[in-house]
Structure formats: structure tokens, C-alpha cells
C-alpha positions as CSV (number, residue, x, y, z in Angstrom):
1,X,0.0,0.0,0.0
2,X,1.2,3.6,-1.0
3,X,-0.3,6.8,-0.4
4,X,-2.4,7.7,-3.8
5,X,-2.6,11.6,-4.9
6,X,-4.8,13.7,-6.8
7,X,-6.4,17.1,-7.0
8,X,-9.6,18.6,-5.9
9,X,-11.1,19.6,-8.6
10,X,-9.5,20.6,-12.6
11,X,-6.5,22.6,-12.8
12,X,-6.3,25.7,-15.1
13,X,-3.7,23.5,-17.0
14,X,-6.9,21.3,-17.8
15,X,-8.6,23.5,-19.3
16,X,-5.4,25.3,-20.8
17,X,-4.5,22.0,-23.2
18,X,-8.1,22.5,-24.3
19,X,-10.5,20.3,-22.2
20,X,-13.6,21.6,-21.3
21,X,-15.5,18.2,-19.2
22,X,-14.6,17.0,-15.7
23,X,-15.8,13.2,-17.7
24,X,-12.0,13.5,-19.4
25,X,-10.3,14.4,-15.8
26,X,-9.9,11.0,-15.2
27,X,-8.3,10.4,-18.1
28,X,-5.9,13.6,-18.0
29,X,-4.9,12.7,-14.5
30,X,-3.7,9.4,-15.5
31,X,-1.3,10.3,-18.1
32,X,-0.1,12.9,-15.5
33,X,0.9,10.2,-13.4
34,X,-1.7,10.7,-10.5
35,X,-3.9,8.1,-8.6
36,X,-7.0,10.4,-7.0
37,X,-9.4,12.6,-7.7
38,X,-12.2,15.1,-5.9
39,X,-15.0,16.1,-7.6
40,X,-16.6,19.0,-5.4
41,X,-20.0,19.8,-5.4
42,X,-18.9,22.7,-2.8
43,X,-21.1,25.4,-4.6
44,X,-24.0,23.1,-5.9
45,X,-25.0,20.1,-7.0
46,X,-24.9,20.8,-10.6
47,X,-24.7,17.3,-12.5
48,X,-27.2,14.9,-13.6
49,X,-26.9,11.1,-13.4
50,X,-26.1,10.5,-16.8
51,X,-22.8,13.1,-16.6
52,X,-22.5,11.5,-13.2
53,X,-22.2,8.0,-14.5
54,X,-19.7,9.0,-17.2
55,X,-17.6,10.4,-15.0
56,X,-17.6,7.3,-12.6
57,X,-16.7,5.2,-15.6
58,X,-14.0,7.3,-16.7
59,X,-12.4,7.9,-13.1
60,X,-13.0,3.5,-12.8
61,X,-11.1,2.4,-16.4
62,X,-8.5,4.9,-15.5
63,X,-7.9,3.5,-12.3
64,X,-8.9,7.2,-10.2
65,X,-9.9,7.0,-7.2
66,X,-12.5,9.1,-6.9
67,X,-13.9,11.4,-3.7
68,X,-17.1,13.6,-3.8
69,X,-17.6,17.4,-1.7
70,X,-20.6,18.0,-0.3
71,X,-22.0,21.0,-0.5
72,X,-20.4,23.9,1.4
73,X,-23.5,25.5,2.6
74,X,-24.4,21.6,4.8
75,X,-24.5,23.0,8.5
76,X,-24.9,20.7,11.0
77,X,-23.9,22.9,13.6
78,X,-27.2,24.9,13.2
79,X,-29.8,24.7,15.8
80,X,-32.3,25.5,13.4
81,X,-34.5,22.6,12.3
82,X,-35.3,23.8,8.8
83,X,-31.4,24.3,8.0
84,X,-30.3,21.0,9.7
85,X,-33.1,19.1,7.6
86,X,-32.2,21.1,4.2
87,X,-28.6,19.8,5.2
88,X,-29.4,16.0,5.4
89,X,-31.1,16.7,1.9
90,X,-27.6,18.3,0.4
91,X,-26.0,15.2,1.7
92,X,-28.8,13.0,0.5
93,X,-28.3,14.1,-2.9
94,X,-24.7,14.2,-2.4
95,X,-24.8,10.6,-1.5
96,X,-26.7,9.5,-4.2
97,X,-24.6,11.1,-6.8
98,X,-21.4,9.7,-5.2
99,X,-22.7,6.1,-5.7
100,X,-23.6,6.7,-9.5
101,X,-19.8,7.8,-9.8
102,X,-19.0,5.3,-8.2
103,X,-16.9,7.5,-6.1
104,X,-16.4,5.8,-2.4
105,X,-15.8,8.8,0.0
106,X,-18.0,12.2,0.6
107,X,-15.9,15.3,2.2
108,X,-18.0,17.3,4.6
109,X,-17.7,20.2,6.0
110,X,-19.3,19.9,9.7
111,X,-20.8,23.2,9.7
112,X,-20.3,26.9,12.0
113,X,-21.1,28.2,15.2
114,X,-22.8,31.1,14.5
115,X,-24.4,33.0,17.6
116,X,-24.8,29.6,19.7
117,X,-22.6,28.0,22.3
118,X,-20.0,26.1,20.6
119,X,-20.7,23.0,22.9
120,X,-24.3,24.0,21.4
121,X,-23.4,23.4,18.0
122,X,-21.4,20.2,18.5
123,X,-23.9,18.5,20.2
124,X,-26.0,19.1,17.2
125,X,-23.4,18.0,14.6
126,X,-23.4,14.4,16.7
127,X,-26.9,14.1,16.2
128,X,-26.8,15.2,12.8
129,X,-24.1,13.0,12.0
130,X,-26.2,10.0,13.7
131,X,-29.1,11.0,10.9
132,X,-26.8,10.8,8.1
133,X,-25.5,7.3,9.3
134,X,-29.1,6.2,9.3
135,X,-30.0,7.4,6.3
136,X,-26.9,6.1,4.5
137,X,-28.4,2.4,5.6
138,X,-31.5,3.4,4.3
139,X,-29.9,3.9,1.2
140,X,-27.9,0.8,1.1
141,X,-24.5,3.3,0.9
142,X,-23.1,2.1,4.6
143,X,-19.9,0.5,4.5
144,X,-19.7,1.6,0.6
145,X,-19.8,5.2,0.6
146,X,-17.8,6.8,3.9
147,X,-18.8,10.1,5.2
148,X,-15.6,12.1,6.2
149,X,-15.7,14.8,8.3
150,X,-13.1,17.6,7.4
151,X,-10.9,19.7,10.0
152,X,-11.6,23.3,9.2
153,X,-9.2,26.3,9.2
154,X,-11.4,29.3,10.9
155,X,-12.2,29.6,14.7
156,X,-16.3,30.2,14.1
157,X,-16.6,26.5,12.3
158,X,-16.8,23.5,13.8
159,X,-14.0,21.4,13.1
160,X,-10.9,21.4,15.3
161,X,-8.7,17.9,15.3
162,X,-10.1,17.0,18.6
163,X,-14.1,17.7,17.3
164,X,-13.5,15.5,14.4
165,X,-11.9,12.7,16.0
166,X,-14.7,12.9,18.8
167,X,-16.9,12.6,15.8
168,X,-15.6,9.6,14.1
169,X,-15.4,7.9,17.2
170,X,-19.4,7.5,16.6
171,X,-18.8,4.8,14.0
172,X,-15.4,3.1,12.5
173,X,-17.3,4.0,9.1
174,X,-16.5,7.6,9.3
175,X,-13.0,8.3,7.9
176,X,-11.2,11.5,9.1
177,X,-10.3,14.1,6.4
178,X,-7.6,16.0,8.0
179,X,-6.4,19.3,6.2
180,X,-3.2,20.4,7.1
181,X,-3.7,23.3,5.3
182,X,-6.3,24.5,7.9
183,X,-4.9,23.2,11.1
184,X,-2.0,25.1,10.3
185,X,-3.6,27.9,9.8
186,X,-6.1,27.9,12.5
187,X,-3.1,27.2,14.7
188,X,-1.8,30.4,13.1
189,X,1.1,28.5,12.2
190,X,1.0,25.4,14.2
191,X,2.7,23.0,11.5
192,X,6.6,23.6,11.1
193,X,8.4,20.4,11.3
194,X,7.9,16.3,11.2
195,X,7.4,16.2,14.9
196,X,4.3,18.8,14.3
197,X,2.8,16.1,11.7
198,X,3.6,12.8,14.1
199,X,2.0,14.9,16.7
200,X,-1.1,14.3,14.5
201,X,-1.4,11.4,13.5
202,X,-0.3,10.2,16.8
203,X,-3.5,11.9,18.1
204,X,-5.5,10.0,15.3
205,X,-4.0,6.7,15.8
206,X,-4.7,6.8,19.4
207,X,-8.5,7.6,18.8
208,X,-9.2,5.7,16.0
209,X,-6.6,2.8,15.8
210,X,-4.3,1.8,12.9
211,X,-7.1,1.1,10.0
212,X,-7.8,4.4,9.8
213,X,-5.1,6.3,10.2
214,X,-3.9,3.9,7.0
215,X,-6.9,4.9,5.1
216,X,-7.0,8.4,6.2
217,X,-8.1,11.3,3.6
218,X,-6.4,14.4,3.3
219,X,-6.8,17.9,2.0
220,X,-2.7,20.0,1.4
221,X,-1.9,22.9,0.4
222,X,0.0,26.2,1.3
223,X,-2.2,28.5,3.0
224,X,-2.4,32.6,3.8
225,X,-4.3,33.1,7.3
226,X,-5.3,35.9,10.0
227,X,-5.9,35.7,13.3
228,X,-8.8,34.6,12.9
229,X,-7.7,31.9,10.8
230,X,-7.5,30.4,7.4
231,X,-7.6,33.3,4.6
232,X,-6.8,31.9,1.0
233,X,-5.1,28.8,-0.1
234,X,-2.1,28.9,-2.1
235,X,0.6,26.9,-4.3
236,X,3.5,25.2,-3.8
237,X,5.6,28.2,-5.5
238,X,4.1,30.8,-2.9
239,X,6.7,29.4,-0.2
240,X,6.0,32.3,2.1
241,X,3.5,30.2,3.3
242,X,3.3,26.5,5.2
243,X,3.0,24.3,5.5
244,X,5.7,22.5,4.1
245,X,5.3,19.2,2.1
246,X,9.0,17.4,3.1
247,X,8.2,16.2,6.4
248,X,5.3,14.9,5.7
249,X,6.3,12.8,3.1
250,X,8.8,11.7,5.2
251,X,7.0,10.2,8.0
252,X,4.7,8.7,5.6
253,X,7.2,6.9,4.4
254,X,8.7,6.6,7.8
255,X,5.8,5.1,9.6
256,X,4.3,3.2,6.5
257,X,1.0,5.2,6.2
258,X,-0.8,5.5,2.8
259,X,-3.4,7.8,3.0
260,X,-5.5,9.6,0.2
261,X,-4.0,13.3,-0.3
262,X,-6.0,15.6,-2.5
263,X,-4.2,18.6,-3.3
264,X,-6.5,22.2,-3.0
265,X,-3.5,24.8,-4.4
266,X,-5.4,27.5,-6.2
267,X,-5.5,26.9,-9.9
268,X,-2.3,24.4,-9.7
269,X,-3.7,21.6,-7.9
270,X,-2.9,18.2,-10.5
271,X,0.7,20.1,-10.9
272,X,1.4,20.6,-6.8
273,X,-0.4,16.5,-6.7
274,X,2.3,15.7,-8.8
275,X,5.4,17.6,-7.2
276,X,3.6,15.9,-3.6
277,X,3.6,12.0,-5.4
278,X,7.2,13.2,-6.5
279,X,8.9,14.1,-3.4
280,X,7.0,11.0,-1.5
281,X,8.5,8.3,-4.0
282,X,11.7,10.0,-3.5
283,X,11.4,9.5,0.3
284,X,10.0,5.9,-0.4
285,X,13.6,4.9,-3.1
286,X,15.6,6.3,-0.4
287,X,13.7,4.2,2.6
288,X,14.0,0.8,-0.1
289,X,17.4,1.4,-0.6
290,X,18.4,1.9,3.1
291,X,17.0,-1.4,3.6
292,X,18.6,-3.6,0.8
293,X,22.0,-1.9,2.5
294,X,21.7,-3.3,5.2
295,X,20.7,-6.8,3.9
């Protein structure tokens, strides 16, 4: 097992060599070299089943992995019962879509504070997330289709490592997606070396066990933030921000973990997924030939 790479959504270079449908992504990404891709439906769910179902098939004969975002606007921090029940219809739909791709992971975002206690809102996300367990039964998705909750990069959202490992802890079917991106940047900073990142996944292995820190989803990428937290995500060119890529493909290697890393640079994300699979099989040579050494 190896970690697999990919972008969230198409690349300006996509559409640059002339393509103008997310059904040839899969296709693209392939001859790139790349294993993964995320189709978002972050500002609507704007597809049909037919363009859905191409796209499946494509991201299947090209071997692509392939993970769906749900809608931005889900909020299952909301105490309001009108927004939490439009939200369990956005993932619904979501949901459905995701099995005509045959795509086998959803992304959410868990949702925001607002006015409310935050304990408030958390409670609610657990019993919203309970909902959407049930209805993925309903729908004969459970244990196909995982739900996985994203860490999120701004103080006023729900989100921190410890809220969405508390979360996951409800059933071994929800898989973590842990962005580095934004717990760097709602630590204002907090990710600067490889002890920073074994901190991490030392925190998910010890809430979750070994299964899914192995199968863990993950959102990089360079980002700008404020005090307040994450601002704008960036490339891997725009080094004046972290965090950094190195260590983390290091310990990978180090500690023999092969998540799914989906790559969220603005405009550049197949190219950064690329330079990431790069420097990670570089780590990986270097770890195969220390061994046969020492053989």
C-alpha cells in the first residue's frame, strides 16, 4: 500500500491543453501520473446522473480513485430545524450522486457556530451526523460510501482535530479528512516540522486505531491566514507560506502510512499532486534502498 494523490477539482492547466468536461479528468490525471481525484460539489449540486455516471466510468477504467464534496453550505452545527433538515437533503443528494460515480468517499464540512454555544453546535453535529448514518443504511450506501468529516481552518466553524476525531469515534465507518492546510492555519502557524505532523497522526491513531489512520483522507496545500484563521489557499511556488510538504512525506514513508491526499493549491492543484507523489517516491527509493543496504 502507497499513499495515492490527486487534485480537488481541474487545474487551469486542464482547461489550458483544451478540455472543457470534468468526464475527461480522469483520463488527464492518469497520463499525468496521478492516482486520486475530488470532484466537489462545494457550490452546488450541478450534474445529472447520466454526466455523473460518465464520470464514474471514466475515473473506474483509469484507475482514479475518486472522492465527492458535499455542499459547502451543509450546516450541522445549526440549531435551526429547517437548516439542519435542508442539510441532510444536500447530503442526500450528495450521497446518491457519489454512488452513480462510483466515487467511495463524501468530504464534509461539519458546519459553523454562529451565535450559539459552541458546545451547542457540537452536540448538534453528533446528532446530525447520527441522521446521516441512518440514512446512509436506508440507502444501502453504509460501508460503501464513507462520510468524512473535514478539520476546518477558521475559529467560528466547527471542526478542530479534537471535534472530528470525537466525531468519528461515533462509527469506525466515518474516515477522518484531515487538512493540514487549515490546522495550520487555525493554529496560526502550528505545522513547522515532522514532529508537528507525528503529533497528529499520533493523536488519530490513538482515537481511532491503525485502520484508519492507514486509510485516512487528506486535503494539502500552502495557505495565507489571520488571526482569525485560514484566509486563501495557495501553491506550492508561494513558499511564504506552510506548510511544508517534506516532512510529511517523510514520515509517511517513515511510519508506512498510505493515506488519500488531495491537493487544494489554487488553480495548480494536478501540478502541486504531482510535485507531492514526486517528493513522496523520493522518500520511499531512499527508505527501499536503506533497507537492501543493510541486507
Amino acid at each position: 500500500m502507497t499513499a495515492k494523490f490527486g487534485p480537488s477539482g481541474n487545474s487551469k492547466g486542464f482547461y489550458d491543453e483544451g478540455y472543457k468536461s470534468s468526464v475527461d479528468m480522469p483520463k488527464w490525471l492518469k497520463e499525468k501520473g496521478l492516482d486520486a481525484y475530488e470532484y466537489s460539489f462545494g457550490r452546488g449540486i450541478n450534474i445529472g446522473f447520466e454526466t455523473a455516471e460518465k464520470i464514474g466510468n471514466a475515473a473506474f477504467e483509469n484507475n482514479i480513485l475518486l472522492s465527492i464534496h458535499s455542499p459547502y453550505y451543509i450546516n450541522f452545527g445549526s440549531s435551526d430545524v429547517e437548516m439542519q433538515d435542508k442539510s441532510q437533503e444536500y447530503l442526500r443528494k450528495t450521497l446518491i450522486l457519489a454512488d452513480k460515480m462510483r466515487a467511495d468517499r463524501v468530504v464534509l464540512h461539519p458546519g459553523s457556530v454562529g451565535k450559539i454555544l459552541r458546545k451547542q453546535a457540537f452536540e448538534n453535529l453528533v446528532v446530525a451526523i447520527k441522521k446521516s448514518l441512518t440514512m446512509l443504511k436506508e440507502l444501502n450506501l453504509y460501508g460503501k460510501i464513507f462520510i468524512c468529516p473535514e478539520t476546518m481552518g477558521k475559529k467560528n466553524q466547527l471542526g478542530t482535530l479534537d471535534e472530528i476525531l470525537e466525531i468519528c469515534q461515533i462509527d469506525e465507518t466515518l474516515i477522518p479528512t484531515i487538512d493540514f492546510g487549515h490546522i495550520h492555519a487555525l493554529g496560526r502557524g502550528a505545522i513547522n516540522s515532522i514532529e508537528d505532523y507525528e503529533f497528529i497522526f499520533n493523536r488519530i491513531e490513538n482515537a481511532l486505531g491503525r485502520y484508519r489512520l492507514d486509510n485516512l483522507h487528506c486535503h494539502f496545500s500552502r495557505i495565507e491566514f489571520t488571526d482569525a484563521g485560514e484566509k486563501k489557499h495557495w501553491t506550492f511556488n508561494d513558499t511564504q507560506y506552510g506548510p511544508e510538504f517534506e516532512p510529511l512525506a517523510e514520515l509517511l514513508v517513515k511510519r508506512k502510512i498510505s493515506p488519500r491526499i488531495i491537493c487544494e493549491s489554487r488553480e495548480n492543484m494536478a501540478e502541486d499532486s504531482l510535485k507531492m507523489k514526486k517528493i513522496y517516491i523520493e522518500y520511499l527509493t531512499k527508505l527501499n534502498y536503506s533497507l537492501q543496504s543493510e541486507q
